[in-house]
C-alpha atoms as one frame of an Amber mdcrd trajectory, in Angstrom:
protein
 -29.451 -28.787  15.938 -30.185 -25.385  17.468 -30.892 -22.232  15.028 -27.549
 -21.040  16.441 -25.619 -23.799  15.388 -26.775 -23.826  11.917 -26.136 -20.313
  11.323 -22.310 -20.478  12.386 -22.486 -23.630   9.560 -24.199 -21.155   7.282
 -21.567 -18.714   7.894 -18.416 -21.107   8.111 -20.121 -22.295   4.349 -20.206
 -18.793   3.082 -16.593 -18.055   4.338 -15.811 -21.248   2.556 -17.045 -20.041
  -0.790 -15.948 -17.148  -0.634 -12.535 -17.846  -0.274 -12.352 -20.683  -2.989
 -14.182 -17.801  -5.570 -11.942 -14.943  -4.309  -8.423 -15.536  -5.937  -9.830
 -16.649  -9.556 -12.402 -13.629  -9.892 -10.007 -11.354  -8.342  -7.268 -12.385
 -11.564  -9.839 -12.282 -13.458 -10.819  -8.688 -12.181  -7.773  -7.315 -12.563
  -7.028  -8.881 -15.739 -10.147  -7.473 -17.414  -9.717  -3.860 -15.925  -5.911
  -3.685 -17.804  -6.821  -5.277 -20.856 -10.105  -2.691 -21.088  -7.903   0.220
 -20.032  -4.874  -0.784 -22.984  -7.623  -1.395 -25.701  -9.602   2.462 -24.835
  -5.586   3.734 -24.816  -5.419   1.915 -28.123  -8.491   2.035 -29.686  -8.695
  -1.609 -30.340 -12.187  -2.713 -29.478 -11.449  -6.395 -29.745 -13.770  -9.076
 -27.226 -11.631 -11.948 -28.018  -8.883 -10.480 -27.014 -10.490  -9.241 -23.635
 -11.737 -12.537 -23.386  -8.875 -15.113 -23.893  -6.908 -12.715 -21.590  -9.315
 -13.490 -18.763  -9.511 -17.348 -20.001  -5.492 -17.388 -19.692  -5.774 -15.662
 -16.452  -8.625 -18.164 -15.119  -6.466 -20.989 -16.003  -3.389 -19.592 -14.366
  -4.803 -18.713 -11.098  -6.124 -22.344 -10.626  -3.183 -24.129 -11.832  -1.453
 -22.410  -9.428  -3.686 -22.050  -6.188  -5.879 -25.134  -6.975  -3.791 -27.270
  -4.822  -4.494 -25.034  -2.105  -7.217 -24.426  -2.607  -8.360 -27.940  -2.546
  -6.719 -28.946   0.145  -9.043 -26.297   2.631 -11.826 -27.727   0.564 -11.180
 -31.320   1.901  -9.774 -29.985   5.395 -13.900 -28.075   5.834 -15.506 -31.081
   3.959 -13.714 -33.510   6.694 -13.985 -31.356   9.791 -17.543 -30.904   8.416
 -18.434 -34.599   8.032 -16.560 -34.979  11.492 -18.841 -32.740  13.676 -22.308
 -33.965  12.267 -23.023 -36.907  14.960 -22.096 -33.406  17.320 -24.585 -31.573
  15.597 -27.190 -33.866  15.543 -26.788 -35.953  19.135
């Protein structure tokens, strides 16, 4: 395996990671930046509430991009597990 090839795996990893984190942090995000922005208008300084917001948020998000989200999983993991003899040979 030359250094070049391992860096695009690197890379194609990182990619990979960052788009399975992106949508539930992103929910998560947002959901955190309302909920704090509601609670200063309202003068409710509450962490459970902040906090099973983002839990119901969390949940939501994968229930409803999970399958997708697994599915590009198992489409890298098998193109992945596909190229190695490529790799090494």
């Amino acid at each position: 395996m030359t250094p070049e090839t391992a860096i695009t795996e690197i890379g194609r990893g990182l990619q990979m990671a960052l788009m399975m984190g992106a949508p539930p942090l992103l929910a998560v995000l947002v959901v955190g930046v309302v909920v704090g922005i509601i609670q200063a208008a309202t003068q409710i300084n509450e962490q459970t509430i902040a906090f099973v917001m983002k839990a119901i948020a969390l949940a939501t998000t994968l229930a409803l991009t999970g399958h997708f989200l697994l599915g590009k999983m198992v489409a890298f993991t098998t193109d992945l597990f596909q190229r190695i003899p490529h790799m090494i040979g």
